[in-house]
N, C-alpha and C positions, 0 to 999 in steps of 0.2 A: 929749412930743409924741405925741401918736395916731396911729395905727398907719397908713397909708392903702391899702386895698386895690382893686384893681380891681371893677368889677361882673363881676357874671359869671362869677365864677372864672376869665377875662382873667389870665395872665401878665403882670407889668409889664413886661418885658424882652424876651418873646416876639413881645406882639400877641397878635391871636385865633389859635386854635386850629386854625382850617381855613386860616387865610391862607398864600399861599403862602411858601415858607422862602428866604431869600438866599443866593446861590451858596459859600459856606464850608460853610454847611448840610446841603448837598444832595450836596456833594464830598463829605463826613465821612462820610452815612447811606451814599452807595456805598464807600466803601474798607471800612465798617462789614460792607456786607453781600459783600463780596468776600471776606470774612477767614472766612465763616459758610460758605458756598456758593460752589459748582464752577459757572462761568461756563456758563451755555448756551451748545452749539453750534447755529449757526445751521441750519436744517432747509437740506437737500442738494434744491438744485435738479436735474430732470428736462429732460429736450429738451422735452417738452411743454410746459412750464412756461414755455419760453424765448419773448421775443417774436418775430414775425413778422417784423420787420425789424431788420436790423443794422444798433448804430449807428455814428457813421462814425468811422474808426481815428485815434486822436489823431497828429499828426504829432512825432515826436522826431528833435534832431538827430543824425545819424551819429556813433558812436562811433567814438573813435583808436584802434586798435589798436594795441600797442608794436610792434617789430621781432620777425622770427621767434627768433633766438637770445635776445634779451630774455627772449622767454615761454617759452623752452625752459630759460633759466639759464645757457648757456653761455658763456662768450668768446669775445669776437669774434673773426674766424679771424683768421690773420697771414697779410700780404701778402709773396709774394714779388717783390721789384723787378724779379730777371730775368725770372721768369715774366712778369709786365706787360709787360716791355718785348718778350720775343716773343708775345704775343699781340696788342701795339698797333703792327704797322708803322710805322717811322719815315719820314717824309716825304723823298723822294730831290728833294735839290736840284736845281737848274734849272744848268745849263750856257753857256757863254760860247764857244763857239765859233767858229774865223775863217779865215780863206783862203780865197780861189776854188774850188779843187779839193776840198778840205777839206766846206765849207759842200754845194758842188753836189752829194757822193759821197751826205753825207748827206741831202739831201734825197729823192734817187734812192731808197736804201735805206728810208728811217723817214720819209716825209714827216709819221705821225701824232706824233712825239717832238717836231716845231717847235710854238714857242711865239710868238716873238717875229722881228723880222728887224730889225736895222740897217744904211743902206747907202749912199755914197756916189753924187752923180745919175749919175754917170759909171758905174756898174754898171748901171743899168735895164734896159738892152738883155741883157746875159748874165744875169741874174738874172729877165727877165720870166716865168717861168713859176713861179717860189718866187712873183711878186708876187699873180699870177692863183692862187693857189692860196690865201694868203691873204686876200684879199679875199673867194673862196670860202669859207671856213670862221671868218669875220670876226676873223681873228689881226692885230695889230698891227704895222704898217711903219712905217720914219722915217727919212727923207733925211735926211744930217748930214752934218757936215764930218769932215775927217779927226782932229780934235783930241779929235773925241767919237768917233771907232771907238778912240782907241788907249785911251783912258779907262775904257771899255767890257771893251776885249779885256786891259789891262794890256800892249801889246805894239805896238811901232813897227809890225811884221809882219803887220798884219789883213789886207792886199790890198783895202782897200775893201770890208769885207764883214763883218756880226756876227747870229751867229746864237744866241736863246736856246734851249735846248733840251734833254731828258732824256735824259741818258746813257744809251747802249746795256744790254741790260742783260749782266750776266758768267753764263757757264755754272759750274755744277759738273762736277768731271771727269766724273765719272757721266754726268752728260745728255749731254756732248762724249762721251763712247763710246757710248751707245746712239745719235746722230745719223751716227755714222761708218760711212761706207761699207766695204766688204771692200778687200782690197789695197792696193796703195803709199801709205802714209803719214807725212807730215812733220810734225814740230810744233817747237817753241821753248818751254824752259822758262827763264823768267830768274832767276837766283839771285844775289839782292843790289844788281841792277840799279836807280838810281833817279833817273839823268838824262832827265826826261820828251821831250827832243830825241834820245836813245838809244833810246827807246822808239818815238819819231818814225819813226827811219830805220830801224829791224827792221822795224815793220811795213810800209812800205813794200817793202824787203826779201819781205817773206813772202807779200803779196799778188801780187810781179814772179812768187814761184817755186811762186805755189801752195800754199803753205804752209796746216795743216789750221786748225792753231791755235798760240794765244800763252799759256802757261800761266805766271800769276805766286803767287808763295806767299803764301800767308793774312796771313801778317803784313809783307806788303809796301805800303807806301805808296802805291807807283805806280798809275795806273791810265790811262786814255784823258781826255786833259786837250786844252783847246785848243792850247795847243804843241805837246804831241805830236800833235796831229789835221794840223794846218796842215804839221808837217816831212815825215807821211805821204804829205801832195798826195792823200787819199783812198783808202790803204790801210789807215788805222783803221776805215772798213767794210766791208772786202772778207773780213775773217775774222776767227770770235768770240774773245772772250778768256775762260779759264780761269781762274778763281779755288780753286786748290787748299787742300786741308783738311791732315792731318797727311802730312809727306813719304814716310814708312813705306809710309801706306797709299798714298800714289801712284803709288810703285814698284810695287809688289805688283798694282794695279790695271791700270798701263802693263803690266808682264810678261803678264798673264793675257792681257791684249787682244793679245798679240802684238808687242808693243814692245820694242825694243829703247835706253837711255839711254844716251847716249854723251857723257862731261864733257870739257870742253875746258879744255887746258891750259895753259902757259905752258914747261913743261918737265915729262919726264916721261911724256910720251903716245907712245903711235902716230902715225907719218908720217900724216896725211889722206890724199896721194894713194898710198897704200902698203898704204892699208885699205880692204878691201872693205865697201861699206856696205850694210848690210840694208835689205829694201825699207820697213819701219815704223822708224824712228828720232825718236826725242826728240833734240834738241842740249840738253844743258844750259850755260848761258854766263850766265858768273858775271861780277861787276863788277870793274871795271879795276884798281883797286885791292887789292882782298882774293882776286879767282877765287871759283873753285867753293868751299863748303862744302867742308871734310874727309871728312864723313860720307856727304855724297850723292856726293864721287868715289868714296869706297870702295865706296858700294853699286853705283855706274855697271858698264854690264859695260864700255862700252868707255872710253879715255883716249885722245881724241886731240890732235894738235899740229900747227899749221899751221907748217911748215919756213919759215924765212928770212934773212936775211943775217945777224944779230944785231948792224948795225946800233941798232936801236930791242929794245926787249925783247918787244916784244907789239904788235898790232892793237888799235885804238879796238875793243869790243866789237861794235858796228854792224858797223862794216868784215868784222872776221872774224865774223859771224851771215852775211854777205852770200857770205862764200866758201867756208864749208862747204855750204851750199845750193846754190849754183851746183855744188863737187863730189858731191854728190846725185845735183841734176836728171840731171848729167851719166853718172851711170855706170845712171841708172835708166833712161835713154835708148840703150844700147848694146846 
C-alpha cells in the first residue's frame, strides 16, 4: 500500500501548521515554558495609574468570631456556685399576714411592702383607708368569706383580715449600733427560742416597754411570721429585728457599745430584784426546754433569776421576757 502523504507538508495528525492548537496543547506548551522561565512579575501600579473612580466594595457576609478564651486557647473559667448565688439576689417571698392590729400597725408603718389585701364585707368600714390606698396604687382587694381568709392565712385567727406582703426587712447588729441613740438601752436576744406565738408575745412585750431591739441567731429559724405578727396586736412593727452573725463577735461588739449581757436562769443566778441593773442591758432568754447555751452563760457578765415559789420550775419564756423588762423600766425610772 502507498504511502499517503498530506499536501503541503500538512501534519496528518496535527492539521495545518498555523491552526490554532486544542486545549491539552496549549496547557503542555505553558507547564513547558514554566519549567524554562521565572514567571513575570506583573509591572507595580502607581496612584496615578489608578482610576478616577472607585469601584463599589463588594458586599461579604460578617464573619463569626469564636469566643474570647477560644482564640486565646484557654479554659473555660470555673464557676463558683456561691459566688453566683451572692452576686444574683434571691427573690424574698411574699407574706401572709392577718389580724386587725397586726395588718393596720403594718400598713401604718410600710404601706410600700403591701401587695395584696383580703377581707371580709364586715371590715370595710375599719379597713377603708388600706382600700383607698389600694385602689390608689391599683393593688388587688377581694371580699371573701371567712372559709377563704382562714385558707389563705392557714389559721382559724385571721380577725377578718389578710394581707399579702414583704417582710420587714432584719438589721445587722452593725447597722442596729450605728442607728442607736446614746443612753439607756434595752434589747432581747433569743437563744434557741422557736415558738413563733413566743415570739408573738416578747414582741409585744418589747414594744409595751420600749424595747430597742430583738436580736435572734443566724442559725435560728424564727423569724416575724403571720402568727407571730397577729399574737404581737402590732408590736412586730414597732421595733427592728436583729439578725446576728458569729456569737463571739456579738459579745465583743455588745461590750464595746457599752452593753452589758445578762443570761437568765432557771437556777444559779442572781436575785433580779437584788441586782442592780445597768442602764444598756441585753436579756439573753433561752428556750424553755434547753435555757441559755452553756457557752453564751459563761460568756454573760451577769446570771440572773427570777425568785418564786417552786411551785412550777420556771416562767413560759414570754411571761419572764415580760418581767425582767418591767424590772428595768422600773429601776431606770427611779
Amino acid at each position: 500500500m502507498s504511502e499517503r502523504k498530506p499536501p503541503g507538508g500538512e501534519s496528518l495528525y496535527r492539521g495545518p501548521t498555523k491552526a490554532p492548537r486544542d486545549k491539552r496543547e496549549r496547557e503542555r506548551d505553558r507547564r513547558a515554558q514554566g519549567e524554562t522561565a521565572a514567571p513575570e512579575k506583573p509591572p507595580r501600579e502607581h496612584a496615578s495609574d489608578q482610576p478616577t473612580s472607585t469601584p463599589p466594595a463588594r458586599a461579604f457576609p460578617p464573619r463569626e468570631r469564636a469566643p474570647l478564651r477560644e482564640r486565646l486557647g484557654g479554659p473555660a473559667p470555673a464557676r463558683d456556685p456561691a459566688a453566683r448565688d451572692a452576686a444574683t439576689p434571691r427573690p424574698v417571698p411574699e407574706q401572709r399576714m392577718y389580724g386587725l392590729n397586726a395588718c393596720l400597725a403594718l400598713f401604718a408603718k410600710r404601706p410600700e411592702s403591701l401587695r395584696k389585701v383580703w377581707l371580709l364585707e364586715s371590715r370595710i368600714p375599719a379597713l377603708k383607708a388600706v382600700l383607698a390606698y389600694c385602689v390608689k396604687q391599683r393593688l388587688g382587694y377581694t371580699v371573701v368569706e371567712a372559709a377563704d381568709l382562714e385558707k389563705l392565712s392557714g389559721s382559724a385567727h385571721h380577725e377578718g383580715v389578710v394581707f399579702g406582703a414583704m417582710p420587714a426587712e432584719e438589721l445587722s447588729l452593725s447597722a442596729w449600733l450605728n442607728e442607736l441613740e446614746p443612753g439607756p438601752q434595752l434589747a432581747i436576744w433569743l437563744d434557741g427560742v422557736g415558738n413563733p406565738h413566743n415570739l408573738g408575745a416578747i414582741l409585744r412585750s418589747a414594744a409595751h416597754f420600749g424595747v430597742a431591739g430583738v436580736f435572734l441567731s443566724k442559725d435560728s429559724t424564727l423569724a416575724v411570721s403571720g402568727a407571730a405578727a397577729r399574737v404581737a396586736e402590732g408590736g412586730a412593727e414597732a421595733l427592728p429585728i436583729v439578725r446576728l452573725g458569729n456569737s463571739e463577735n456579738a459579745m465583743a461588739q455588745l461590750q464595746a457599745a457599752g452593753f452589758t449581757v445578762a443570761a437568765t436562769m432557771v437556777r444559779g443566778g442572781q436575785s433580779l430584784y437584788a441586782t442592780p441593773l445597768p442602764e444598756r442591758l441585753v436579756l439573753l432568754m433561752g428556750a424553755e426546754q434547753t435555757g441559755v447555751d452553756a457557752a453564751l452563760a459563761r460568756a454573760s457578765a451577769l446570771k440572773l433569776l427570777i425568785p418564786g415559789s417552786g411551785a412550777v420550775e420556771s416562767l413560759n419564756v414570754a411571761s419572764a421576757t415580760s418581767v425582767l423588762l418591767s424590772e428595768w423600766t422600773r429601776q431606770q425610772q427611779k
